[in-house]
N, C-alpha and C positions, 0 to 999 in steps of 0.2 A: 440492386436490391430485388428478390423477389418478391411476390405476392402471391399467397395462398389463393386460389380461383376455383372454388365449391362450381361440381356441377349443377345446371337448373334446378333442378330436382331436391336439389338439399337445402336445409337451411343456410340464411346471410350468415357469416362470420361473425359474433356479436361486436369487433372493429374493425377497419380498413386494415390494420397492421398486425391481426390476430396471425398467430401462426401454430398447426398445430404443437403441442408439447410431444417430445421424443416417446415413443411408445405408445401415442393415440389412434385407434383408429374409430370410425364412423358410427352410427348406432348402426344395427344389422338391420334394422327394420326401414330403413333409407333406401330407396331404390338403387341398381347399380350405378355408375358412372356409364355414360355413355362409350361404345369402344373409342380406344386412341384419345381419350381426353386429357389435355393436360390440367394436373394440378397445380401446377406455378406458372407463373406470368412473369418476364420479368418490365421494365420501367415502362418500356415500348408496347405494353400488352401481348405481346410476343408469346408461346410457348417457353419456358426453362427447364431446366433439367431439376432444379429449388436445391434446396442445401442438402447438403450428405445428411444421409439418417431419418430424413425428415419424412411425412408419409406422403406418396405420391412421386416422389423423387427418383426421375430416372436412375442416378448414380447412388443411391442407395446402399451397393452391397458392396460397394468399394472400401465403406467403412469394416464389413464384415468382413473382409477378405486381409485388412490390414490389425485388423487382431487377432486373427486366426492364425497365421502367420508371419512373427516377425522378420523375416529376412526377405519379406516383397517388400516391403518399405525401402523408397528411392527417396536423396537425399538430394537436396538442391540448393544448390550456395549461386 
């Protein structure tokens, strides 16, 4: 499971399990994130990559790439 991990600077998540909704991003008036910071943690506190799509999410654009074009879609049995 990840967890959504707000740089210092921002406000608490209003819960432990909040996650942002697809499409949110930060108020602009928020300072930046610090460079290199992760936004997801996963169970261990660790760095993660957080879910496709999600904001902060290393793999992000993987979702972008697999509706831009159908025929990248790999199929796993």
């Amino acid at each position: 499971m990840h967890r959504f991990n707000p740089p210092p600077s921002w406000p608490e998540p209003p819960t432990a399990t909040w996650r942002p909704p697809l499409g949110w991003e930060p108020d602009p008036e928020w300072p930046d994130a610090p460079a290199g910071w992760g936004f997801w943690i996963n169970r261990h506190g660790r760095k993660a990559s957080g879910p496709i799509g999600a904001y902060g999410a290393v793999d992000a654009g993987r979702l972008e790439l697999a509706t831009a074009d159908r025929s990248l879609l790999l199929m796993h049995s």
